[in-house]
Structures are given as C-alpha cells and as structure tokens.
FIKELO-272520 format. One record per residue (C-alpha): x, y, z; residue in three letters; residue number from 1. Coordinates in steps of 0.05 Angstrom, whole numbers, plus 5000, padded with zeros to 4 digits. Example, Ala and Ser with C-alpha at 12.3 -4.5 7.8 and 13.67 -1.06 7.14 Angstrom:
PT    X    Y    Z type seq
PT 5246 4910 5156  Ala   1
PT 5273 4979 5143  Ser   2
//
This chain:
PT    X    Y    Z type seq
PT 5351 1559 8243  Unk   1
PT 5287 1603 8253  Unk   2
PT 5221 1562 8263  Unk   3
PT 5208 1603 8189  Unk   4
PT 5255 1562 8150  Unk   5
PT 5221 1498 8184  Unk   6
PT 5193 1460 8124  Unk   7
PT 5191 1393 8157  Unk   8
PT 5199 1351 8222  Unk   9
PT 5228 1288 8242  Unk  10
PT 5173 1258 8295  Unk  11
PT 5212 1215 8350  Unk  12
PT 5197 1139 8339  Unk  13
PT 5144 1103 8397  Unk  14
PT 5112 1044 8427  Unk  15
PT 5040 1053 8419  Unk  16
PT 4996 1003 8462  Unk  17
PT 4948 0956 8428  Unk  18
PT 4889 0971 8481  Unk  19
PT 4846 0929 8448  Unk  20
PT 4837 0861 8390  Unk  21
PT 4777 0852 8355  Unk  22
PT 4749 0807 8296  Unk  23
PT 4720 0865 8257  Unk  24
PT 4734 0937 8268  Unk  25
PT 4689 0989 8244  Unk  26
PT 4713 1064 8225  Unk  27
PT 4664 1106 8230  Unk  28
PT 4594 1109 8259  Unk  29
PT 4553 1136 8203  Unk  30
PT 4493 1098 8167  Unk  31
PT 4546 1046 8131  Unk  32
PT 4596 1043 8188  Unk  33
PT 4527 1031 8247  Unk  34
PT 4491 0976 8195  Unk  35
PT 4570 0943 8184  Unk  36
PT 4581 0931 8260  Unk  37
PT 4511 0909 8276  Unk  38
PT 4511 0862 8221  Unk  39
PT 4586 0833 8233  Unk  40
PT 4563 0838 8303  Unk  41
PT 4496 0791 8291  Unk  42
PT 4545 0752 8258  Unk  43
PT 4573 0723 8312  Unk  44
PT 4632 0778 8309  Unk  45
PT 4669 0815 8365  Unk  46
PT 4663 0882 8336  Unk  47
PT 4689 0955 8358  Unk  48
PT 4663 1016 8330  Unk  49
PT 4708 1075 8324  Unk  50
PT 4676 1147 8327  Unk  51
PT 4709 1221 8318  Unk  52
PT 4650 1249 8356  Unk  53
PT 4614 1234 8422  Unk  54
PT 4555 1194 8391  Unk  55
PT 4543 1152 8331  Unk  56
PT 4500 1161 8269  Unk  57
PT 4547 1211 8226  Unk  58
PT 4505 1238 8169  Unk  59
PT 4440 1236 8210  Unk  60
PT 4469 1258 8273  Unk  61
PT 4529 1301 8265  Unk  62
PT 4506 1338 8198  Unk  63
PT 4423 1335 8219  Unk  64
PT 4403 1293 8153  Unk  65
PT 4340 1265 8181  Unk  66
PT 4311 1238 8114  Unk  67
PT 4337 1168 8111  Unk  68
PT 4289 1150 8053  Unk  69
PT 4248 1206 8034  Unk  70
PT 4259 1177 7968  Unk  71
PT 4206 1124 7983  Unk  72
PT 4136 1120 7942  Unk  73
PT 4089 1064 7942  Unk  74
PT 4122 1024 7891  Unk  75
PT 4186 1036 7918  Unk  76
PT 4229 0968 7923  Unk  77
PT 4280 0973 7977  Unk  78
PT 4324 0920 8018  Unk  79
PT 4298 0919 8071  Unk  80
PT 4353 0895 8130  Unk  81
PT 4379 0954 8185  Unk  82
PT 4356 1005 8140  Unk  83
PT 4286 0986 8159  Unk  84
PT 4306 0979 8239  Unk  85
PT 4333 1043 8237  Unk  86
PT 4270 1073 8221  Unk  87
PT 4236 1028 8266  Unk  88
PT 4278 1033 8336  Unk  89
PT 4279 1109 8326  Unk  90
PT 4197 1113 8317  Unk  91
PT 4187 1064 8370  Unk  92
PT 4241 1111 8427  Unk  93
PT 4190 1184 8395  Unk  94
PT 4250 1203 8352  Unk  95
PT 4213 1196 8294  Unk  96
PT 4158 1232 8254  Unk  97
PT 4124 1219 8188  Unk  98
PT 4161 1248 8141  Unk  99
PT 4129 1299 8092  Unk 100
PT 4137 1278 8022  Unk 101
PT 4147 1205 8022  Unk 102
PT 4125 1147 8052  Unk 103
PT 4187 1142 8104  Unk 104
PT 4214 1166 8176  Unk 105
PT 4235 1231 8187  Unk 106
PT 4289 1220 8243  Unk 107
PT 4300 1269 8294  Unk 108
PT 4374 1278 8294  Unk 109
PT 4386 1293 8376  Unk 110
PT 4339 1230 8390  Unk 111
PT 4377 1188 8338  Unk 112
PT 4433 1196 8381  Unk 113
PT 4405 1146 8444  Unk 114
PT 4366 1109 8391  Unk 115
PT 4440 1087 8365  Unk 116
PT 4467 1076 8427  Unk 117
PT 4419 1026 8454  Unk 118
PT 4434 0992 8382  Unk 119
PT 4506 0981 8391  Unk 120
PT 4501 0963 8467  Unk 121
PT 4445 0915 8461  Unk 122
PT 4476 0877 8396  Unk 123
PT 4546 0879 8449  Unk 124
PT 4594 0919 8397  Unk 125
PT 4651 0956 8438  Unk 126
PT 4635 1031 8438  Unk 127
PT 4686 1072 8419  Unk 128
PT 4675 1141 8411  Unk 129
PT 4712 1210 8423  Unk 130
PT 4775 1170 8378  Unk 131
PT 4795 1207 8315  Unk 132
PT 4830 1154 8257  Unk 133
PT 4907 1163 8261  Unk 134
PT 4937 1114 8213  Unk 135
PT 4920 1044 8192  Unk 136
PT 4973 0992 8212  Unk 137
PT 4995 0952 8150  Unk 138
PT 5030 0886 8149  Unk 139
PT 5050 0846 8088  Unk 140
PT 4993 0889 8048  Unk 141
PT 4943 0869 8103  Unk 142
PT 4901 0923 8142  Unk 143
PT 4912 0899 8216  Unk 144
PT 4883 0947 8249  Unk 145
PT 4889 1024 8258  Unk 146
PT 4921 1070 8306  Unk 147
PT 4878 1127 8338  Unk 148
PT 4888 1195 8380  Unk 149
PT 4840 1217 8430  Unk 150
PT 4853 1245 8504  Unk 151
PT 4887 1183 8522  Unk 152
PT 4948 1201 8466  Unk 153
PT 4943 1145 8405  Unk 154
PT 4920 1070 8421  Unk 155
PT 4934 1014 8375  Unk 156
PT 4871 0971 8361  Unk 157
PT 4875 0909 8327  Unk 158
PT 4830 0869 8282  Unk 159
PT 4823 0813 8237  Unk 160
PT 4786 0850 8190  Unk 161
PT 4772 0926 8185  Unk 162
PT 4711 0966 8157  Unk 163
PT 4735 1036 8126  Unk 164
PT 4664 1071 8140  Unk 165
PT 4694 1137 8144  Unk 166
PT 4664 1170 8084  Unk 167
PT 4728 1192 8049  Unk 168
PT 4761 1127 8037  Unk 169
PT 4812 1155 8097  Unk 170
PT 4837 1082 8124  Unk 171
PT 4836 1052 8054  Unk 172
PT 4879 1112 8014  Unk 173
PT 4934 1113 8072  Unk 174
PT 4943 1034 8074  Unk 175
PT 4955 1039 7998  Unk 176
PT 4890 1023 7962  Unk 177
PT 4879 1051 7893  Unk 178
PT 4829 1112 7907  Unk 179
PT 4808 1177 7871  Unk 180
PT 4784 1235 7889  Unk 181
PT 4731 1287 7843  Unk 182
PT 4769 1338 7823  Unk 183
PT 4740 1396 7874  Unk 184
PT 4711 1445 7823  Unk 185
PT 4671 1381 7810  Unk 186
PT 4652 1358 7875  Unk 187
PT 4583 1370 7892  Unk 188
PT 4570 1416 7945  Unk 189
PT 4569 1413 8018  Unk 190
PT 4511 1435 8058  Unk 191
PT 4493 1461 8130  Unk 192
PT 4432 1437 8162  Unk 193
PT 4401 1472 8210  Unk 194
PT 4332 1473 8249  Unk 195
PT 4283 1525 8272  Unk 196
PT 4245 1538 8331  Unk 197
PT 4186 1582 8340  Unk 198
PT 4145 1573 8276  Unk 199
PT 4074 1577 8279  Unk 200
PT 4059 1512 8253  Unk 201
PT 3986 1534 8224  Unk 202
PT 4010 1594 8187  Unk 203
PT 4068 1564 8158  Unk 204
PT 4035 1499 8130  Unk 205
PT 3982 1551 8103  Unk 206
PT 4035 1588 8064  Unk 207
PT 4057 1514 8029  Unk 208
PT 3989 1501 8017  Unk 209
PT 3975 1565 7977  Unk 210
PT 4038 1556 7939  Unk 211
PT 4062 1479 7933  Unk 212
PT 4125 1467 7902  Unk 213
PT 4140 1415 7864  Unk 214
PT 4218 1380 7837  Unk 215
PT 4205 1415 7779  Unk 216
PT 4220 1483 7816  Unk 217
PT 4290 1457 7832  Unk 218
PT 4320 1480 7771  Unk 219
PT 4307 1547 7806  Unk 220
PT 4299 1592 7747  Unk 221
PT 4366 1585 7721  Unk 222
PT 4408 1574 7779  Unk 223
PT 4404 1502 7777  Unk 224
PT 4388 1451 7728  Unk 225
PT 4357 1393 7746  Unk 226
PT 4345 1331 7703  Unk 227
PT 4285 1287 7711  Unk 228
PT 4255 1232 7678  Unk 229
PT 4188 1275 7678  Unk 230
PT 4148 1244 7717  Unk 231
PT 4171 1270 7773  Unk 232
PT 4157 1342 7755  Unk 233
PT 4094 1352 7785  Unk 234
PT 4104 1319 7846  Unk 235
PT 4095 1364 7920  Unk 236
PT 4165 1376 7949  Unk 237
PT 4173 1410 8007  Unk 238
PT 4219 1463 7973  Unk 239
PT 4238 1536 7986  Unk 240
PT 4267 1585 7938  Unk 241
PT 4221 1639 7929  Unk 242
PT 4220 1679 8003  Unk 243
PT 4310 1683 7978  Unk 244
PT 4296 1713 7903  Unk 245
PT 4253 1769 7940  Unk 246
PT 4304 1777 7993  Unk 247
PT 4355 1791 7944  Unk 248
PT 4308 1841 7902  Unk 249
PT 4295 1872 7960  Unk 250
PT 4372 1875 7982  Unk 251
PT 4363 1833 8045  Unk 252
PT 4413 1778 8018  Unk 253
PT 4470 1795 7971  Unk 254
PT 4459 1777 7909  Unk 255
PT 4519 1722 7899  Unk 256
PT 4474 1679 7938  Unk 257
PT 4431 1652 7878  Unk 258
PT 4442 1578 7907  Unk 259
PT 4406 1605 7974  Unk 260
PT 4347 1548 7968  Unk 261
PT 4318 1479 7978  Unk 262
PT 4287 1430 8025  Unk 263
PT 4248 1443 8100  Unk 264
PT 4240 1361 8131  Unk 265
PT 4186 1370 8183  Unk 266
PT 4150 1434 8222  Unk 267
PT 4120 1399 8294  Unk 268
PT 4059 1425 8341  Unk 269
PT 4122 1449 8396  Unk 270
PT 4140 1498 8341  Unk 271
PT 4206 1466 8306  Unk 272
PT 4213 1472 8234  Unk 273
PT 4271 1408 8220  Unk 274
PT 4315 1387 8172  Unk 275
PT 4326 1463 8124  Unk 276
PT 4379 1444 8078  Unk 277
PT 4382 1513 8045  Unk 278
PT 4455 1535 8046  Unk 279
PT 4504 1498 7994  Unk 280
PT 4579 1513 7987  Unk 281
PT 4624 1497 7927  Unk 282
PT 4684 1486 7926  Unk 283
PT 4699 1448 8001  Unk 284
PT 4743 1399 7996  Unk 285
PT 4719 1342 8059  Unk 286
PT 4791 1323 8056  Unk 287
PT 4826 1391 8064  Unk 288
PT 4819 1419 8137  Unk 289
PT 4828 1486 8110  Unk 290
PT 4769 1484 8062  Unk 291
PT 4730 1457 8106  Unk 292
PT 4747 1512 8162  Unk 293
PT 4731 1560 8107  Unk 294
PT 4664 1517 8100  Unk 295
PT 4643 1516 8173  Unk 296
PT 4657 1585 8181  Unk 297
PT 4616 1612 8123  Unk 298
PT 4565 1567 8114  Unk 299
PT 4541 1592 8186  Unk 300
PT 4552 1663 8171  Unk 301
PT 4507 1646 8112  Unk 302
PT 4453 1607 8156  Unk 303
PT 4457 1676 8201  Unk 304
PT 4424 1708 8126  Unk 305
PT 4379 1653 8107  Unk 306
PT 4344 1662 8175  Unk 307
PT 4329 1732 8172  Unk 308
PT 4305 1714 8107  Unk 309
PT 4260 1676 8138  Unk 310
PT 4233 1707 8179  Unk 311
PT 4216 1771 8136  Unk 312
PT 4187 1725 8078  Unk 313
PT 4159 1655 8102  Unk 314
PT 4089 1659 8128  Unk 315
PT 4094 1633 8206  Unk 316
PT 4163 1642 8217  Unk 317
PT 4164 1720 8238  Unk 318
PT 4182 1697 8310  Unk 319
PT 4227 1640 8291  Unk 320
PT 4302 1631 8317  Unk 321
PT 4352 1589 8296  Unk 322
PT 4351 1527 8341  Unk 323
PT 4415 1491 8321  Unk 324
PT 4461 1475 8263  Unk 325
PT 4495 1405 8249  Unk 326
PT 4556 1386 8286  Unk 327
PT 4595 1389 8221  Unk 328
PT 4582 1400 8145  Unk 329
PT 4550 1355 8105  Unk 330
PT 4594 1332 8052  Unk 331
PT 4568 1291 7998  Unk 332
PT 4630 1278 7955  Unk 333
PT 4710 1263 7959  Unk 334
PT 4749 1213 7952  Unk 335
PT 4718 1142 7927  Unk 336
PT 4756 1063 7925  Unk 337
PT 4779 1043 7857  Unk 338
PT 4741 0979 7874  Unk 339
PT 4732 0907 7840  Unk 340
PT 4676 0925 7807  Unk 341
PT 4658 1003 7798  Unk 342
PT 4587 1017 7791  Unk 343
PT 4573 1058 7728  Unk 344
PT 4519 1099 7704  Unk 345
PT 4498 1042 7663  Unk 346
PT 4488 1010 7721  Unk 347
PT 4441 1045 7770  Unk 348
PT 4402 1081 7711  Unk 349
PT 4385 1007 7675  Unk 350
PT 4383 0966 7737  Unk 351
PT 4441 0936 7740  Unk 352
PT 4446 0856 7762  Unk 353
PT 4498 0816 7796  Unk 354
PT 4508 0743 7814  Unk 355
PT 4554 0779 7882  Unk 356
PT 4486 0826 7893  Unk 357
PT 4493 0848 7972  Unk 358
PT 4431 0889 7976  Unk 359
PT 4379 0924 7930  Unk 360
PT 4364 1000 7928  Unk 361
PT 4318 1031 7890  Unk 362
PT 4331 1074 7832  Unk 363
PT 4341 1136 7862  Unk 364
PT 4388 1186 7837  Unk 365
PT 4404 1251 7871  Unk 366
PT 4471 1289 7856  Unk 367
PT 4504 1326 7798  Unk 368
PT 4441 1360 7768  Unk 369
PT 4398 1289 7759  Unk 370
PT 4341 1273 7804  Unk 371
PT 4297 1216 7793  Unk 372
PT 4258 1184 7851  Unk 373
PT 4238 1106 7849  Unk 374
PT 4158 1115 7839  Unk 375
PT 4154 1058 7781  Unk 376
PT 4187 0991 7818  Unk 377
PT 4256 1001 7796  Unk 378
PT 4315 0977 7825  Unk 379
PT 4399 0956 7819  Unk 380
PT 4437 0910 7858  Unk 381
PT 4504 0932 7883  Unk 382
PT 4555 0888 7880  Unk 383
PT 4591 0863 7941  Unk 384
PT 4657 0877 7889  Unk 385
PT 4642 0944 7891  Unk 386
PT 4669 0955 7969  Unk 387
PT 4729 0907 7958  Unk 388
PT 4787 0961 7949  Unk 389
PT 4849 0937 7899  Unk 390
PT 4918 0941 7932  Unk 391
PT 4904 0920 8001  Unk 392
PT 4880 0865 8037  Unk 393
PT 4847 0850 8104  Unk 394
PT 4797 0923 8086  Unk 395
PT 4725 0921 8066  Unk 396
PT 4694 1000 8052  Unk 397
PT 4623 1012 8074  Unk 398
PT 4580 1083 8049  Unk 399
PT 4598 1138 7998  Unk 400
PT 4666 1122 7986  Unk 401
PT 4651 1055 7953  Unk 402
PT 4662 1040 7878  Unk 403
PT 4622 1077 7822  Unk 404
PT 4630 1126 7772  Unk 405
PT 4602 1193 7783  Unk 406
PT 4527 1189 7764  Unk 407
PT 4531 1117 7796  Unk 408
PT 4562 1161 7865  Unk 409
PT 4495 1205 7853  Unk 410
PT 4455 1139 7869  Unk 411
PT 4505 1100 7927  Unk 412
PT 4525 1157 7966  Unk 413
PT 4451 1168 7995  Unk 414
PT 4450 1139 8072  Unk 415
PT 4394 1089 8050  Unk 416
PT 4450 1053 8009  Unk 417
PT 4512 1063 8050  Unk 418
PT 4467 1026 8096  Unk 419
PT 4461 0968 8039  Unk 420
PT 4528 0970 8033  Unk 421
PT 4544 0970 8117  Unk 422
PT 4509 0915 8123  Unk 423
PT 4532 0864 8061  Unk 424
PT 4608 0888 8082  Unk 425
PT 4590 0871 8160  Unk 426
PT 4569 0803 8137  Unk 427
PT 4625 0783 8100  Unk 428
PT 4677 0814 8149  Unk 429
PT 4655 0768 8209  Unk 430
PT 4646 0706 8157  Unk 431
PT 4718 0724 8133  Unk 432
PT 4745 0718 8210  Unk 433
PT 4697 0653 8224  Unk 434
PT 4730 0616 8153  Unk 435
PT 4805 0641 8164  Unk 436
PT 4799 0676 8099  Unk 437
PT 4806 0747 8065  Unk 438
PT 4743 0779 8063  Unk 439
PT 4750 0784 7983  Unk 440
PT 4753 0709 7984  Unk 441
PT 4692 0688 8033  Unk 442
PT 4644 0644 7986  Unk 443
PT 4592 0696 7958  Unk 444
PT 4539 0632 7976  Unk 445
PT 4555 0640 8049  Unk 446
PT 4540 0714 8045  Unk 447
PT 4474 0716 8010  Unk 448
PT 4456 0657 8067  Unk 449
PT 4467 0709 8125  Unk 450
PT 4450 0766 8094  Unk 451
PT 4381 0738 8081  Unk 452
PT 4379 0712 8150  Unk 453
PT 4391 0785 8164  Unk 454
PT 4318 0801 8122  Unk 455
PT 4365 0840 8059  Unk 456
PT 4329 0833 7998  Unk 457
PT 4385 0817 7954  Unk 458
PT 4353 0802 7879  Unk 459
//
C-alpha cells in the first residue's frame, strides 16, 4: 500500500489524564467566554478558562476589534454588567481612548491583553491558555468536560458544567447538539485589522474634517448596499472609501478590489492610526482550515495594497507603515446552536421581550447589508433560551454562535452582546453546580437575582 491510496487511519486507543476538575469550564476567552467565567466565577464557581492563544480577549485581542460599543449614543440603553468593566479596567490600566464616533471606549488591543489578565487572576479563575479544544467528553448525553492538545500532548479537564464560548459552536456540534451553519456564499465576510504607525495626526484629522463621511457613504456607490432606518444617514462616521476608488482609477489597486473600504478607530499624538477595518474577504469559511489559510494569506497580501494606498491618497499618512495586523481573521459568521428559543428578526427589530430576559442590548444591527444604530432608546432582551443548545446536556453557549435567525445574528454576534450573553450563561452555570441541577433547569428567579446582583439590566 503506497501512503497515496491512504484514505483513512485507525488512531491507536489512550489514557488521557484528567489534569484538572472544575465546576464551570469556559471555552474560549473572547468577550462571551471572559464575561462567562468572571461571572460563574463571582458566583461562587471554580472556573477554568481555556484559550487557543497566549492571552485572552479573542475578538478584541487576537483580531484588533477595539470598538466594543461604538454603537453607543446618548439615548443608548445598554446592560450594563462586565460589558461596562471592561471598558472601565482597560481606561483605568491607559489602554483605552475615547472612541471617535460614539460615546464609548476605544480599547487598545495589545493593552487589553494585561487588562484581561489581571481580570481573571484577581476574580481567581484557573488560566489556561496556549490549549487548543480537542473533543468534548460526552457521557449519557451530558458534556463533562473536554479534552485539549497543547505542548503537553492532550489533557482531560473535567467540569460540571461547560461554556462553549468558542465562536463556532465547536464543543456543542461535536457533543451532538443540533447546529447550523450559513451556507458560505452567504456568510458575511471576514476582515483583517490592522494598525498604522507614523501618521501625522494634524494633517490627517484635517483631511476628515474637509471631507466627513457619514453611514450613508457605506453603500459605497454601488458596491455595497446598506439599509438604514434613515436617521442614521447623516451621521459622522469615521469611514474611508474614497483614497481606494482613485487608487484603482489610477491603477494603483486592481480593480476586483471594489470592497477595498471602511472604518479607521482612533489616530493618537505618538502617531498610530488604530483599528482600519478596510479589507473584507468572501467566501472564508471560520470552520475550514483551508479557507481560512487562503484568508490569512490574502487578506495580508491585500493589507500590503491598502497601505500603499494610503499612503499615496490619505492626507498625513505619506510616511505611515504598517504597525501590525490581528493575530487571526476576524470572522463574523459560521456555525450557530439550534437553541430553545432562536431569536428572529422579529425580535431584535421590534424589541423583543422575555419573562427568561438575561441581559438587554440595544437595537443595534450591523451585518448582511442593514445598519441601524440605537440613537432613539430602543432595546430587546435575549433570552437565556436562546444559549441552551437542544440535544445535549450539561453545555451552555456564550457569543455569536447562540440562537437567532440571520438578521437576529446581525444584532447578537456584536462583542457588546456576546458579553450579555457571557455573563447570563456564567450565572446560571455556577447556580446549576450550587443546586445539583442542569443548567436548562436552574429556576430563571434565581438567575435574574444574581445577575442583578451582578448590575445586568435585564428588562
């Protein structure tokens, strides 16, 4: 037999230790899986926190996202909870900065990265990064726990209750649950962030001021097509197209690249423009490891462009070098939970209530060619149903992969509400281990009462 004709192989069976046993066990460090094991852990929960990479935060640290809320406007209602400390603890450590078109944090993505730290070691959760999710161990139809890999070989670690915070509904589809994922030639796309350094602050804010975009230029002249409610149409947003349609006329960029475009975060005194979430890919899969090679690989050869760009068209950014790209690509949409409860479009478009509310969030919808920002009070609950996945026990899910229909993904998947939904399934995983009881079953009474002890907004 020649290794060619090798279609499969039969892995040797093994004892895998159990290195550690836990009450709630957290997959995944990014804004749901960090607000799920501070909140178990406040709890009263022994809680460990399993991380690919060599720091937590996820979307904010490993992709650069920095705008946790730039949704927020003065009649914004929000929850209130982590999502606020987050904002708080990284201002208070300088890893914050006003951010430009809202009334929220900008979060510096490198500083986030101690911020979080301190966060998990002062509320006493059991760090675990540098461990990449294996398999979930599975008894009876009960998630005990998950196996890992890291330099050590695989590790078994146990838990009462486990927290699938890994974004793609990873722990939950291989224990059984019912999931789905968007067909890909309807996901929406994945981006790469990147940051600048040597802008000339001065110049560049000059160039904004004598041209200010507002939402209504993301439709882009044709390339995109944004829906608004209108009122956000004439609102500033900190939005570049332009210096991209005149590097293309001028044949600086090819001229495929009509999605070339979108939002700068901050530009600082030291020079650093933050946050550019210009380039977009279709068609990456976050669940295919070839696609998403594919992804890496050109969305940097496209950043290598969108720089030179740059610097040839954008007032104050003639001396400008790239400063860094995000750990990974930011992907917005995979595979979701067929949950208790799906959110709907009904739902986060007409403010949708629930007697099983676990958090607030304003209605803010970004995704699949809809944008409307929260300025007029607006708000849904999200139901504690909608992170319960059917077909296994013993599993809450936390962040983007929860329950929802697409235009109701548009709303949950943004970090302010994966934090909302961290924190509710945090609450009820410790209170689950405290009763003796499936987390699906804890009294939704019980959960509200720590939850607002916790300062979440829930109604």
């Amino acid at each position: 037999m020649t290794p060619s004709s090798i279609s499969t192989i039969t892995e040797p069976a093994r004892q895998v230790d159990v290195v550690a046993h836990f009450d709630v066990l957290v997959i995944g460090s990014g804004p749901g899986g960090l607000a799920a094991a501070l909140a178990a852990a406040r709890a009263g929960a022994r809680v460990g926190l399993v991380e690919r990479f060599g720091f937590f935060g996820g979307n904010i640290t490993a992709v650069g996202v920095e705008g946790l809320a730039w949704y927020r406007h003065e009649a914004t209602v929000e929850a209130g909870g982590i999502l606020v400390e987050l904002e708080a603890a990284a201002a208070a450590a300088g890893a914050a900065v006003p951010e430009g078109q809202s009334l929220s944090m900008e979060l510096d993505a490198e500083g986030f990265k101690a911020v979080a730290d301190e966060l998990v070691v002062e509320a006493g959760i059991t760090p675990m990064l540098h461990r990449t999710f294996a398999a979930p161990i599975v008894e009876a139809g009960r998630v005990r726990g998950v196996v890992v890999e890291s330099k050590a070989g695989r590790e078994a670690l146990l838990a009462e209750v486990t927290i699938d915070a890994t974004g793609d509904a990873d722990v939950a589809h291989r224990a059984g649950a019912v999931t789905r994922t968007t067909p890909v030639e309807d996901m929406m796309a994945a981006s790469v962030i990147f940051h600048l350094a040597g802008v000339d602050r001065r110049r560049f804010l000059d160039g904004v001021a004598a041209d200010p975009q507002t939402y209504a230029d993301w439709s882009g002249g044709g390339e995109w097509v944004v829906e608004t409610d209108g009122k956000e149409d004439g609102m500033f947003s900190p939005f570049l197209n332009k210096p991209f349609k005149a590097a293309i006329a001028d044949g600086l960029l090819p001229p495929e690249l009509v999605t070339i475009g979108g939002t700068w975060g901050a530009v600082h005194d030291s020079g650093e423009l933050t946050y550019l979430n210009l380039v977009h890919l279709d068609g990456i899969d976050g669940t295919d490891p070839d696609a998403l090679t594919r992804g890496e690989i050109e969305g940097r050869r496209q950043v290598r462009q969108v720089v030179e760009a740059i610097r040839r068209y954008v007032p104050g950014c003639e001396e400008s070098r790239l400063r860094n790209l995000g750990s990974t690509l930011g992907v917005r949409d995979t595979r979701k939970i067929v949950s208790a409860h799906d959110l709907t479009e009904a739902d986060v478009r007409n403010q949708g209530r629930f007697a099983d509310s676990i958090g607030i969030f304003p209605e803010f919808i970004d995704g699949y060619g809809i944008l409307i920002l929260p300025t007029t009070g607006r708000y849904f609950e999200v139901p504690f149903r909608s992170i319960t996945p059917i077909g296994v026990g013993g599993l809450l899910v936390a962040g983007r992969s929860s329950g929802g229909d697409r235009v109701a993904h548009a709303a949950t998947r943004n970090m302010a509400c994966c934090v909302v939904t961290g924190q509710g399934a945090g609450v009820a995983a410790a209170l689950a281990v405290r009763l003796g009881v499936d987390p699906t079953t804890v009294p939704i009474d019980e959960i509200h009462d720590e939850l607002r002890r916790q300062d979440v907004r829930l109604h």
